[in-house]
C-alpha positions in Angstrom: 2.4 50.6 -32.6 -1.3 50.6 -33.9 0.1 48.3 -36.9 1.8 46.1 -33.9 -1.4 45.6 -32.2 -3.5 45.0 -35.0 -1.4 42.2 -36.0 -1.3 40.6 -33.2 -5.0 40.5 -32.7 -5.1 39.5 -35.9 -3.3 36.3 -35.0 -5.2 35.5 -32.6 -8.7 35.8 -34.1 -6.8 33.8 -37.2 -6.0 31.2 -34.7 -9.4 31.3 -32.9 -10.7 30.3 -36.6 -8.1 27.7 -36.9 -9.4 25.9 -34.2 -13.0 23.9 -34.3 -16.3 24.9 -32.4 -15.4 21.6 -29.6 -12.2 23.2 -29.1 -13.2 27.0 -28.9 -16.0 26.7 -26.5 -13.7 24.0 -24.1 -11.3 26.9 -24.2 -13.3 29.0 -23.1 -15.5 27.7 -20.5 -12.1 26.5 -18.7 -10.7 30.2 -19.1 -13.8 31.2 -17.5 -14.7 28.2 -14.9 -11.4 27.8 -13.5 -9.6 31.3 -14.8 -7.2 28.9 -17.0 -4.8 30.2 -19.3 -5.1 29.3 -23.5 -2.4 26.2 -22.7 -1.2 24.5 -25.9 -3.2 21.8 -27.5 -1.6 18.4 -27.0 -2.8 17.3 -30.3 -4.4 19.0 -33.2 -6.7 21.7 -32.5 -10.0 20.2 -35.0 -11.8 16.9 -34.5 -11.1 15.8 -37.9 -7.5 16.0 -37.3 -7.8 14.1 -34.2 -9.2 11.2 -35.3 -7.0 11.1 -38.6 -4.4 10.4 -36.3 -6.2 7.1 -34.3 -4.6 4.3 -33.7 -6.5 1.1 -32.9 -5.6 -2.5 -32.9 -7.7 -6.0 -32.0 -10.9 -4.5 -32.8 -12.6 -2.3 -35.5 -13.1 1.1 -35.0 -15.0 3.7 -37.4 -15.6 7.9 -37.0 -18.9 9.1 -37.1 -20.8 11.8 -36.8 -22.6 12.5 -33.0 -26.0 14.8 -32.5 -26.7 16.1 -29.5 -23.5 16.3 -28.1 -20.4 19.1 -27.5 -18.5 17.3 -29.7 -19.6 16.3 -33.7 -17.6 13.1 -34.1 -16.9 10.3 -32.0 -14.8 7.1 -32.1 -16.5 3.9 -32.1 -14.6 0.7 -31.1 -15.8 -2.9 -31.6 -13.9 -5.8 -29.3 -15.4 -9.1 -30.1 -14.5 -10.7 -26.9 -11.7 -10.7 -23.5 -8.8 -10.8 -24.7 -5.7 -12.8 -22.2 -4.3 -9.3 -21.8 -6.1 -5.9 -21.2 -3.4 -4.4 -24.0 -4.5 -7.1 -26.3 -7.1 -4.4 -27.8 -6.7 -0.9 -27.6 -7.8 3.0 -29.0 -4.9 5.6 -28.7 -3.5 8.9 -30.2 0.0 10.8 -29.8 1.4 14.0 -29.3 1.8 16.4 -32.2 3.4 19.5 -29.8 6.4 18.7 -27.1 5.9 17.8 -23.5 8.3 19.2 -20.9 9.1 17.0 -17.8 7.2 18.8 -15.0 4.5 20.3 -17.8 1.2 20.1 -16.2 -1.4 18.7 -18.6 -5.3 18.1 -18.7 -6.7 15.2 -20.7 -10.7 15.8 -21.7 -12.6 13.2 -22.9 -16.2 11.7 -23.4 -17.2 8.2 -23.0 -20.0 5.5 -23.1 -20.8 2.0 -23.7 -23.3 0.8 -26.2 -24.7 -1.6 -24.2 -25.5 -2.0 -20.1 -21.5 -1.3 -18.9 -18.1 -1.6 -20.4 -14.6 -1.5 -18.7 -11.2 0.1 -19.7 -7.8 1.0 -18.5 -6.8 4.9 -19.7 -3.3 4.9 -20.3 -1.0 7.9 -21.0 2.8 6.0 -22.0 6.0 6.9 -23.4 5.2 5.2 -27.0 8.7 3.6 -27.2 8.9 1.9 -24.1 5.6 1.9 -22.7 6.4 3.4 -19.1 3.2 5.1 -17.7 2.4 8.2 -16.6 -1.0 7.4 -16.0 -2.7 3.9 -16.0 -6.1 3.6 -14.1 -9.1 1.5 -14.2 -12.4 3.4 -16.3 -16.0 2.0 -15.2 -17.9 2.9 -18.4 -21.9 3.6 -18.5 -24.3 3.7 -21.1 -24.6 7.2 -20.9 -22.3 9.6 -22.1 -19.8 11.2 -18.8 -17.6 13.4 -19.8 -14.0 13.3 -17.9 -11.2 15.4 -16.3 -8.3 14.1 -15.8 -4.9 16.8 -14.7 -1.4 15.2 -14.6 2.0 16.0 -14.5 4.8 14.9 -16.9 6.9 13.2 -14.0 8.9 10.8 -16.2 10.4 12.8 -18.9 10.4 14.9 -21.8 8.1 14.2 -24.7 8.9 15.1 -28.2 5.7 15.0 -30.9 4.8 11.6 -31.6 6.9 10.1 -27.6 3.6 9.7 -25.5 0.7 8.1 -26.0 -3.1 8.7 -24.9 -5.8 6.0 -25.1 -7.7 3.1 -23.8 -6.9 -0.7 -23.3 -10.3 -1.9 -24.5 -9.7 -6.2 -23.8 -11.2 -6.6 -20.8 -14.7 -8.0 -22.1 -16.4 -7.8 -25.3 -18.2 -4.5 -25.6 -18.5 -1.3 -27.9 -16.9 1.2 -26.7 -17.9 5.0 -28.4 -15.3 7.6 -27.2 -15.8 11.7 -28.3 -14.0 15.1 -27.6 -10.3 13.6 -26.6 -8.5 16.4 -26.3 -5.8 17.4 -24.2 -4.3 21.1 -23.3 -0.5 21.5 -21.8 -0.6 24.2 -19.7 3.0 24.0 -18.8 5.2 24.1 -15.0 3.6 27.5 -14.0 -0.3 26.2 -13.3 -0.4 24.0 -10.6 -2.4 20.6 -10.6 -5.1 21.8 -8.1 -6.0 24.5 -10.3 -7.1 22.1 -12.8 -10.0 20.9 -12.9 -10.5 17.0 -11.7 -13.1 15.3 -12.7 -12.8 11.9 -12.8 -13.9 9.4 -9.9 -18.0 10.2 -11.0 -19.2 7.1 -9.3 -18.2 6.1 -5.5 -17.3 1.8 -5.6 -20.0 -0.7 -4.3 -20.0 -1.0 -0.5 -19.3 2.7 0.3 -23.0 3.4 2.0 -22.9 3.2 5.5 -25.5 0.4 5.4 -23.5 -1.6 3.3 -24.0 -5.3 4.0 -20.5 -6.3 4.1 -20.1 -4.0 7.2 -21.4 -6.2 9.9 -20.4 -9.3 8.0 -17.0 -7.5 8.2 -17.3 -6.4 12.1 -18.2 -10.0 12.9 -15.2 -11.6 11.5 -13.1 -9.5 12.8 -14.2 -10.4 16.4 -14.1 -13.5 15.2 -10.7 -13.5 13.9 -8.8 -10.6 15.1 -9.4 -11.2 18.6 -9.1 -13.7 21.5 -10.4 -14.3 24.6 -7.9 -13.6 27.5 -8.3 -15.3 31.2 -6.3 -13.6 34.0 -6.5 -15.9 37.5 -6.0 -13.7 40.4 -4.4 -16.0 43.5 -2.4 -15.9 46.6 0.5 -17.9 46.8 -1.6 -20.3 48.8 -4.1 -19.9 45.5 -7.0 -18.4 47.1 -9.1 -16.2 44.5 -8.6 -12.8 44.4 -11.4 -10.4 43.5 -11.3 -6.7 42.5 -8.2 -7.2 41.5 -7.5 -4.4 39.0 -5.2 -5.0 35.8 -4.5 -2.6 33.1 -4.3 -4.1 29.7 -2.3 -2.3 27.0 -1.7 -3.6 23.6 2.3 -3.0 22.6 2.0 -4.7 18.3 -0.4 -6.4 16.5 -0.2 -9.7 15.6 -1.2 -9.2 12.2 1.0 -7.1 9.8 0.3 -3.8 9.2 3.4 -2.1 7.1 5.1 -0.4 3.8 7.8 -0.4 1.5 10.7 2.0 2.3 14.3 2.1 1.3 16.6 1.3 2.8 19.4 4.3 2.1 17.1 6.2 4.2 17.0 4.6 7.5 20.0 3.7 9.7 22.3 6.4 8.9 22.7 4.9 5.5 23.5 7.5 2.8 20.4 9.4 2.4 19.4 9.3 6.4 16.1 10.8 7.2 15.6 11.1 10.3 11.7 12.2 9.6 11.3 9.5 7.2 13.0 7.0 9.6 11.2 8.2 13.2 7.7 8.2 11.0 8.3 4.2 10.4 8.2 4.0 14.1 6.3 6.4 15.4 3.1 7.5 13.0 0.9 8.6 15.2 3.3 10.9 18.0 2.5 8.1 20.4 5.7 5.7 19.6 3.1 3.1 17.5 4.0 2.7 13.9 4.5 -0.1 11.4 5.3 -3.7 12.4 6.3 -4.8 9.1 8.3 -3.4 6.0 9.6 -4.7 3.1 12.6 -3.2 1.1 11.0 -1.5 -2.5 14.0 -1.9 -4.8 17.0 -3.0 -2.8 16.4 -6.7 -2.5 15.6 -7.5 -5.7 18.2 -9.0 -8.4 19.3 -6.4 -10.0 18.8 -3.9 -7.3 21.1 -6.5 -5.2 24.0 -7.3 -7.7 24.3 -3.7 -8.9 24.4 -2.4 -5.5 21.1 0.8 -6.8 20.5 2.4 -4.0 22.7 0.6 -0.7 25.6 -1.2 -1.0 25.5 -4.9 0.7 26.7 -3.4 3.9 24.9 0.3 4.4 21.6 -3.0 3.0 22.5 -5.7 6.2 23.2 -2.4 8.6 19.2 -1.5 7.7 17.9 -4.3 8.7 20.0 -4.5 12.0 18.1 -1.2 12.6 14.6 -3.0 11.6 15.3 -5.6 13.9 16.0 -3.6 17.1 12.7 -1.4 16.4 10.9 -5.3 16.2 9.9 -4.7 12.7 9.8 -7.4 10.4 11.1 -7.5 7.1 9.2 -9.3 3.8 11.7 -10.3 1.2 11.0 -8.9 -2.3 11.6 -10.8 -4.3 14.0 -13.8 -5.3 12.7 -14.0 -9.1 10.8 -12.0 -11.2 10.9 -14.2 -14.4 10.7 -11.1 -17.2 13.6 -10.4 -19.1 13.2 -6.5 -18.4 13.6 -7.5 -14.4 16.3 -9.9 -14.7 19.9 -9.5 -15.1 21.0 -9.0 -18.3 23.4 -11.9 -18.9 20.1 -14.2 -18.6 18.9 -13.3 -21.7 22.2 -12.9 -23.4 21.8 -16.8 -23.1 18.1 -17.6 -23.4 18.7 -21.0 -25.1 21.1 -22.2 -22.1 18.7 -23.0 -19.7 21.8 -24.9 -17.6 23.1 -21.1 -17.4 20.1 -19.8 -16.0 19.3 -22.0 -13.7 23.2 -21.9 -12.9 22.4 -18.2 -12.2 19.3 -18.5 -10.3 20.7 -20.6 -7.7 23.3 -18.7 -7.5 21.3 -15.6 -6.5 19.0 -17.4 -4.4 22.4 -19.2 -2.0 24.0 -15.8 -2.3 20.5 -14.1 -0.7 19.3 -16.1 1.2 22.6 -17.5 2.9 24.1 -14.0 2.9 25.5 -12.6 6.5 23.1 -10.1 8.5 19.9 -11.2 5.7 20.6 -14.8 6.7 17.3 -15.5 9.5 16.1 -11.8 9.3 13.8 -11.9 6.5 10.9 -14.4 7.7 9.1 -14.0 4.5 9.7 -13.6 0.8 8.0 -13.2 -2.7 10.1 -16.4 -4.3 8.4 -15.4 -7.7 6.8 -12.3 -9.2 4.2 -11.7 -11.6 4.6 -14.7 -13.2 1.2 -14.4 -15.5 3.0 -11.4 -17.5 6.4 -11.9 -17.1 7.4 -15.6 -18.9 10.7 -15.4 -20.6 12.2 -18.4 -19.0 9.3 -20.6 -20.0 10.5 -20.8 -23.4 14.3 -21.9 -22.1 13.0 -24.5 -19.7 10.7 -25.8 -22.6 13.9 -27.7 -23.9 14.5 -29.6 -20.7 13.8 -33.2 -20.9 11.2 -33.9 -19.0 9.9 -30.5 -19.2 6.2 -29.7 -20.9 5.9 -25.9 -20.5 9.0 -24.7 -19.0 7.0 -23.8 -16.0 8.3 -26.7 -14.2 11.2 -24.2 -13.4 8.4 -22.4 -11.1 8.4 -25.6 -8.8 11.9 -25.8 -8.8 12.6 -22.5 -7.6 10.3 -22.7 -4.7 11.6 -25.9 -3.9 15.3 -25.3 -3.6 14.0 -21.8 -1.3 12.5 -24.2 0.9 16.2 -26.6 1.2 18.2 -23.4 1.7 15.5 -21.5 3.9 13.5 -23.6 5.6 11.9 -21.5 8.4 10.8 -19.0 5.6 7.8 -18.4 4.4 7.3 -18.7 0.9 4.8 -16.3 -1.5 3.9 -16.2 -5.1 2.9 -12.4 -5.9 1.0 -10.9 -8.4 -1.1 -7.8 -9.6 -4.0 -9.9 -11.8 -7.0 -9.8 -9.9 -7.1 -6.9 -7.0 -4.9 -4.5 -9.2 -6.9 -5.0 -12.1 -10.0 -5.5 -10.7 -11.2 -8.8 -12.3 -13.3 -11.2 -11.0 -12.7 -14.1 -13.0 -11.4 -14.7 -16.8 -8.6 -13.9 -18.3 -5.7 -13.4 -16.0 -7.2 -13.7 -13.3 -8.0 -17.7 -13.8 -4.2 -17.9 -15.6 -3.1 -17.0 -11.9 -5.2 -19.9 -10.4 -4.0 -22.3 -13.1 -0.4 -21.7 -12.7 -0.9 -21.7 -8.3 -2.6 -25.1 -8.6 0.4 -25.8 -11.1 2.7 -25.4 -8.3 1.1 -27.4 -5.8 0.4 -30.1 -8.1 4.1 -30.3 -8.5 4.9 -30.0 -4.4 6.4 -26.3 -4.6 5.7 -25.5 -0.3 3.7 -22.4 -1.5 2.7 -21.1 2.1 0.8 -18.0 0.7 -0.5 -15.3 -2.0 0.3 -11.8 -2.3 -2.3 -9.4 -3.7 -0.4 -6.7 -5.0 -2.9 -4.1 -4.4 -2.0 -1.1 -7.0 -5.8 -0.1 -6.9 -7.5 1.9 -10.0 -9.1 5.6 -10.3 -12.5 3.5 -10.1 -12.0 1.5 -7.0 -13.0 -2.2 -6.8 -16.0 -2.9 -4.9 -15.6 -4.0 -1.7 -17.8 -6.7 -2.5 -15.7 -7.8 -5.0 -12.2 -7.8 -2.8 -14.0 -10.0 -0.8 -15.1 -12.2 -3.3 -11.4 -12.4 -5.3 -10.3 -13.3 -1.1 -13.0 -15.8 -1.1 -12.4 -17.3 -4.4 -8.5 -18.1 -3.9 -8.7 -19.1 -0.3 -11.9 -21.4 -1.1 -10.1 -22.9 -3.7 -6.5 -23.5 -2.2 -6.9 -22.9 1.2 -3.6 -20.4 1.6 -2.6 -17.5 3.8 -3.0 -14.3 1.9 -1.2 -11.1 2.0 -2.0 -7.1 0.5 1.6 -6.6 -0.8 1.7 -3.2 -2.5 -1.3 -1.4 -1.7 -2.1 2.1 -3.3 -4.2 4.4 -5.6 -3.8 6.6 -8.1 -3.1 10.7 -8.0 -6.0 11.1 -10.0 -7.9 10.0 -6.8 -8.9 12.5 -4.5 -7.9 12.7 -0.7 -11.3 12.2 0.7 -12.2 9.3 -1.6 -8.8 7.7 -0.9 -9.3 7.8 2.8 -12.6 6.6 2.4 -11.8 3.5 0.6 -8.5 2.6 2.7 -11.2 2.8 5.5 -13.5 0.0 3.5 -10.7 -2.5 2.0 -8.7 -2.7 4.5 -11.4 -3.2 6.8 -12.5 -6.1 4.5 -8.7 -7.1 4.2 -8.6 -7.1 8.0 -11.8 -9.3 8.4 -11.0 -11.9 6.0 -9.8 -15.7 7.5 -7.2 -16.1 5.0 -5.6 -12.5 5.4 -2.4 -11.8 7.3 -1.3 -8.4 6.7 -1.1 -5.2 4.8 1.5 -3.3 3.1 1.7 0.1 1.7 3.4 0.4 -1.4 5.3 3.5 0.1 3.6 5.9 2.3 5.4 9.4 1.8 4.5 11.1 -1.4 8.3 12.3 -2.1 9.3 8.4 -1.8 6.2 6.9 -3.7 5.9 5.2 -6.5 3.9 7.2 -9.2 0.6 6.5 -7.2 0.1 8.9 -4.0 -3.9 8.7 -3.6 -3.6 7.2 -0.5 -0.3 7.7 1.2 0.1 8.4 5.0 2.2 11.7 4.4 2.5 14.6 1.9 5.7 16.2 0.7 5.8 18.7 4.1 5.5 15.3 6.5 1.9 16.8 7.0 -0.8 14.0 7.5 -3.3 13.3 4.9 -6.9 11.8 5.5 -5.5 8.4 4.5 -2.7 9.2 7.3 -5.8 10.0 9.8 -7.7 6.8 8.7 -4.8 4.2 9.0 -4.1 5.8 12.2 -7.6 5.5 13.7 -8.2 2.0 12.1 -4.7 0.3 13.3 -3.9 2.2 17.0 -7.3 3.1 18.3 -10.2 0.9 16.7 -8.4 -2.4 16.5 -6.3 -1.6 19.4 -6.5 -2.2 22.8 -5.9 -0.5 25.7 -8.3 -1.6 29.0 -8.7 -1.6 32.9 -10.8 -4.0 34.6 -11.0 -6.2 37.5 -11.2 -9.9 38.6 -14.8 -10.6 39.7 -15.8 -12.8 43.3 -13.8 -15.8 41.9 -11.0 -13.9 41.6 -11.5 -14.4 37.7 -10.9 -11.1 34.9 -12.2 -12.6 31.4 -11.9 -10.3 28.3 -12.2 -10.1 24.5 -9.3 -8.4 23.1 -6.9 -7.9 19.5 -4.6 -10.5 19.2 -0.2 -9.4 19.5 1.8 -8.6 22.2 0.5 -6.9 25.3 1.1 -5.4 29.0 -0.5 -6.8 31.6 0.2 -4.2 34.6 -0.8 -4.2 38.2 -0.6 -3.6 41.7 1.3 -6.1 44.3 1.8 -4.2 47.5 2.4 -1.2 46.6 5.1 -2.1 43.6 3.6 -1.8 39.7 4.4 -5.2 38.1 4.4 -5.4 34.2 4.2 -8.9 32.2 4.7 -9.1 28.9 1.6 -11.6 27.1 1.9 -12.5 23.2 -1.7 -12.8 22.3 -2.4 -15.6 19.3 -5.5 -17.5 20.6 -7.8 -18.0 24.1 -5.1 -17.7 26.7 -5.5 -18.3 30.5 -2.8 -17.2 32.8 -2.5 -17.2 36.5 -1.2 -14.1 39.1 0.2 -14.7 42.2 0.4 -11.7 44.3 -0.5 -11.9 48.7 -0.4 -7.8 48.6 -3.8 -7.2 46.1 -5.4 -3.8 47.0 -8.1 -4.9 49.4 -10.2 -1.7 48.2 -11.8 -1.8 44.7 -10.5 1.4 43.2 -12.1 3.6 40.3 -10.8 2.6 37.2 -8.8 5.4 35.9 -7.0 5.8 33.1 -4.1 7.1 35.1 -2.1 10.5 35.8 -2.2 12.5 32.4 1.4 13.7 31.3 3.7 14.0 27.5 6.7 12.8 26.7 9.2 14.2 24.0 11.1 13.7 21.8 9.7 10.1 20.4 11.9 8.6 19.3 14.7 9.7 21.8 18.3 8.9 22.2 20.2 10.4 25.3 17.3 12.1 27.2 13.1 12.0 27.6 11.5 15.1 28.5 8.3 14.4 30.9 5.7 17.0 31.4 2.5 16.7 33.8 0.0 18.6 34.1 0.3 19.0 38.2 3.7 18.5 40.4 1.9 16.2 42.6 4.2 12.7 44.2 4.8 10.3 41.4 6.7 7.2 40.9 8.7 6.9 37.6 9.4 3.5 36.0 11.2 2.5 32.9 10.0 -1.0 31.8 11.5 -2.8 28.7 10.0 -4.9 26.1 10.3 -7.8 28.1 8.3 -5.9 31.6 11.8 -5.8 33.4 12.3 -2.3 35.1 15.5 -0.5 34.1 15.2 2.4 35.9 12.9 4.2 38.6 13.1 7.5 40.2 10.6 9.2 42.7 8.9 12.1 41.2 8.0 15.7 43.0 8.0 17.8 39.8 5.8 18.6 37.0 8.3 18.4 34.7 11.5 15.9 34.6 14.6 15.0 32.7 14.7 11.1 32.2 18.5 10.1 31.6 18.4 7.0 28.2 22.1 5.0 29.4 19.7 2.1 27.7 20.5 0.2 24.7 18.6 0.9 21.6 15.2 -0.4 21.4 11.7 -0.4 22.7 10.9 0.5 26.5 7.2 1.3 28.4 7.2 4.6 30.5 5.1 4.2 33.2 4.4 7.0 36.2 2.1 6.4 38.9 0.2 8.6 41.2 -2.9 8.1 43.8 -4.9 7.3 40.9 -3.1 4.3 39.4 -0.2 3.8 36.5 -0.3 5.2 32.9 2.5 4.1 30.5 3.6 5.3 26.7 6.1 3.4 24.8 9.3 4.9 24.1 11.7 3.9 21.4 15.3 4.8 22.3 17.5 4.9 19.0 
């Protein structure tokens, strides 16, 4: 046994020695920091072997030695200018040990720029087929900052030499010095919060409370966001009322506020869930929830023809579903012009371009003309990213007539508009919020090929912003700007399409910054809505900084933030009264709205759609002759919301009560008298949206209800 031990110690000391000084002491001060376990190294376990194993292309890049620092060596890469593509230059090394699906890893590394700032994207990648694991946005400083960042292996296995680590270096000219990459698999059995995470140092421009924007900001959404609503109080002879009270209670925005979902979740499709379904309605417990959705994979070519997720059917019976809740639905997309997103038999014959676009409008009639889709998608992405994905360009080339094959763009959007031509019609893409550029490069490709478009009389009614935000979040004064810029220069409606962040960014800085963008988003002229790109973390798609829910359906800050911003900030929900001219002028958020009040002892509810200054006139001879107290009504609950056969009501006294059900439209359905503090409230109503309302001595109080 004492021969046992002695060689086993003896192993380890011999692999101690094996390993450089970088690598012992990081060892060791995240054994004794965060009580970490040895891990395995991801690469070689010396500096020297590390950067024998570089690979670095569109730029030069030399080793040498560093003083002063953890690390002896560093990497230092030269780009001589932007490139059209980020990937265009780049810095990366492989794995030498496998990596497990599920293996929890940290990457360590040291950075810095050689002159005022540089800019990267960090990319961990399967090295055959380039799907990422990680791939996030790296503000760099002229001083050295050393980063954490913990992931887990969610797409695969990795054998030595499958995934790649490194930088995408071609998003200005700069020299970029990087030291100490290292990276430690600590396998399934640590958990990602035990690592340490280290790598949002700096908070984005516009995060102070003082921030300029703000008030900017505030002021256009007043501005904007909100009309000014008249009510005329009169007899039927049409004498002015005053102190006439009316309760004002917004039921949807106008603008969009939504997510991507899928559709084999919802409807009693084949993967119902019923939490997942009730939360697209009801986010907040209070029956208000998202207004808009759009379908992640289901609509789109392939998804479509191969039937993915939904067949056609279990597809149209999902957005029967959408349409009874009032949602609307964005289309996404018709074509995404890459070969990897189109259906195989396109490329098969890539120099037929009578084929392809024998195919495409074959896919968009089908679509667009197909029963139960046909006038319930009001909006679609007609093209998709096409800056990166070109591989019909080429084909279309040959045309006669044709210059860059782009002409096929026009086309496309043109024939959407003769088969659809109530909808409206987007080009979306990811080049400027989602890799937060400013100008150059993509960015300016994107403007190019929109002013392409309208040169050539595509009806291109607006932009989508994809949104897929970085680890180092764009300033807010630079969202703004991009929103300026395009709307400035073409004058279209705008949309945030795909909004999300990475996992690498923490909850508190997530919530903080969907507070601040979609604020700005909210404020800006052009802007018409905003989309989660998923907003569960089980359904998500690699990037859960900022959705609404974790895996246990329990809220996260983001959750809290949306919530506050969409149903309470920007919502409204007043009492007032006419004044001696029998006139009640307010300022409120522009969508659909209750207007509710008292004619002779009977609650009457109209139904207002909000969209700009609106005057209406009530006739009533029965107006309360005494001002009352303006009250927010008789406090009760209602469960469960959503409901389907019966409503629970609980108040919090068993005082008399009246008991209306009011539906979308304002029309009671059903009324009861009320003696009890707590009452059973039958549903034989169709599915849909209704407005409880009970009324005591102290006015009326309603709560949407959604029936299902």
């Amino acid at each position: 046994m004492k021969i046992t031990f002695t060689l086993f110690f003896s192993l380890l000391f011999s692999l101690l020695l094996a390993q450089d000084a970088y690598h012992n002491q990081l060892q060791t001060s995240l054994s004794n920091d965060y009580g970490l376990p040895a891990g395995t190294w991801v690469f070689n376990d010396t500096e020297a072997a590390n950067y024998g194993q570089i690979a670095s292309w569109g730029g030069s890049q030399s080793v040498i030695n560093s003083d002063g620092q953890a690390f002896s060596r560093l990497s230092q890469v030269s780009i001589s200018g932007q490139g059209n593509n980020p990937w265009d230059s780049g810095w990366k090394i492989n794995n030498s040990t496998n990596i497990q699906q599920g293996d929890r890893v940290l990457l360590v590394f040291w950075i810095r720029s050689t002159s005022e700032s540089g800019a990267a994207k960090l990319l961990i990648e399967d090295a055959t087929d380039f799907d990422k694991e990680i791939y996030v946005d790296v503000n760099i400083t002229p001083s050295w900052v050393q980063y954490f960042v913990p992931f887990e292996a969610l797409n695969g296995s990795y054998n030595a030499d499958g995934l790649a680590f490194g930088f995408h270096l071609a998003l200005q000219q700069q020299v970029v010095q990087i030291g100490g990459f290292t990276a430690i698999n600590y396998g399934p059995n640590v958990t990602l919060d035990q690592l340490p995470n280290d790598f949002n140092r700096e908070l984005y421009e516009g995060y102070e409370e003082d921030a300029p924007w703000r008030a900017t900001a505030a002021a256009r959404i007043d501005q904007f966001r909100k009309a000014d609503l008249t009510i005329e109080a009169r007899t039927s002879a049409g004498t002015p009322i005053p102190n006439a009270v009316f309760d004002i209670k917004m039921i949807r925005h106008e603008f969009a506020f939504g997510s991507a979902i899928t559709a084999s979740r919802i409807a009693g499709n084949n993967h119902q869930d019923n939490t997942y379904q009730d939360k697209i309605i009801n986010l907040d417990g209070k029956g208000h929830g998202f207004n808009w959705v759009v379908f992640e994979n289901d609509l789109k070519w392939d998804g479509w023809e191969e039937e993915w997720f939904v067949n056609h059917n279990e597809l149209v019976n999902a957005v029967s579903w959408l349409g009874e809740q009032d949602i609307e639905i964005r289309g996404h997309n018709l074509v995404w012009p890459g070969w990897d997103n189109l259906p195989d038999d396109l490329q098969n014959n890539a120099n037929n371009p009578e084929y392809i676009w024998n195919r495409i409008d074959g896919r968009l009639d089908e679509i667009l003309n197909y029963p139960g889709l046909k006038g319930n998608i009001p909006e679609w992405d007609v093209l998709n990213e096409i800056v990166t994905n070109t591989s019909l360009e080429p084909a279309f080339a040959t045309v006669s007539g044709n210059t860059t094959g782009r002409e096929v763009y026009a086309d496309i959007f043109k024939r959407v508009r003769e088969l659809s031509p109530e909808t409206e019609l987007y080009l979306n893409d990811y080049v400027t919020l989602s890799l937060n550029n400013t100008g150059g490069g993509q960015y300016d490709v994107l403007k190019d090929r929109i002013q392409e478009l309208l040169d050539a009389g595509a009806p291109v009614d607006g932009i989508g912003f994809q949104g897929h935000i970085g680890g180092f979040p764009n300033g807010i004064s630079s969202v703004l700007g991009t929103l300026d810029d395009f709307y400035d220069s073409f004058g279209l409606t705008a949309k945030i399409t795909e909004f999300d962040m990475p996992p690498v960014v923490s909850e508190e800085l997530g919530a903080a910054y969907l507070c601040d963008f979609l604020t700005a988003v909210f404020s800006h002229e052009s802007m018409n809505g905003f989309m989660f790109w998923n907003f569960w973390d089980v359904a998500t798609w690699r990037n859960p900084g900022t959705n609404l829910f974790r895996e246990d359906w329990s809220q996260t800050p983001a959750g809290d933030t949306f919530i506050d911003l969409v149903f309470n900030q920007w919502w409204t929900d007043e009492s007032a009264q006419t004044d001696e001219d029998g006139q009640l002028k307010t300022r409120i958020f522009k969508g659909l709205h209750e207007i509710t009040y008292d004619c002779g002892g009977e609650m009457i509810t109209e139904i207002v759609d909000l969209k700009e200054n609106e005057t209406i006139m009530i006739s009533c001879n029965n107006f309360p002759t005494n001002t009352r107290e303006l009250d927010p009504g008789p406090a009760f609950s209602i469960y469960p919301n959503p409901a389907h056969d019966f409503l629970t009501l609980e108040r919090e006294e068993a005082s008399p009560a009246q008991l209306n059900l009011y539906n979308a439209l304002g029309v009671k359905v059903w009324g009861r008298k009320l003696q009890t503090a707590r009452q059973l409230i039958p549903l034989d109503v169709p599915n849909g949206v209704y407005f409880l309302g009970v009324r005591d001595q102290r006015g009326e109080r309603f709560e949407r209800v959604v029936v299902r």
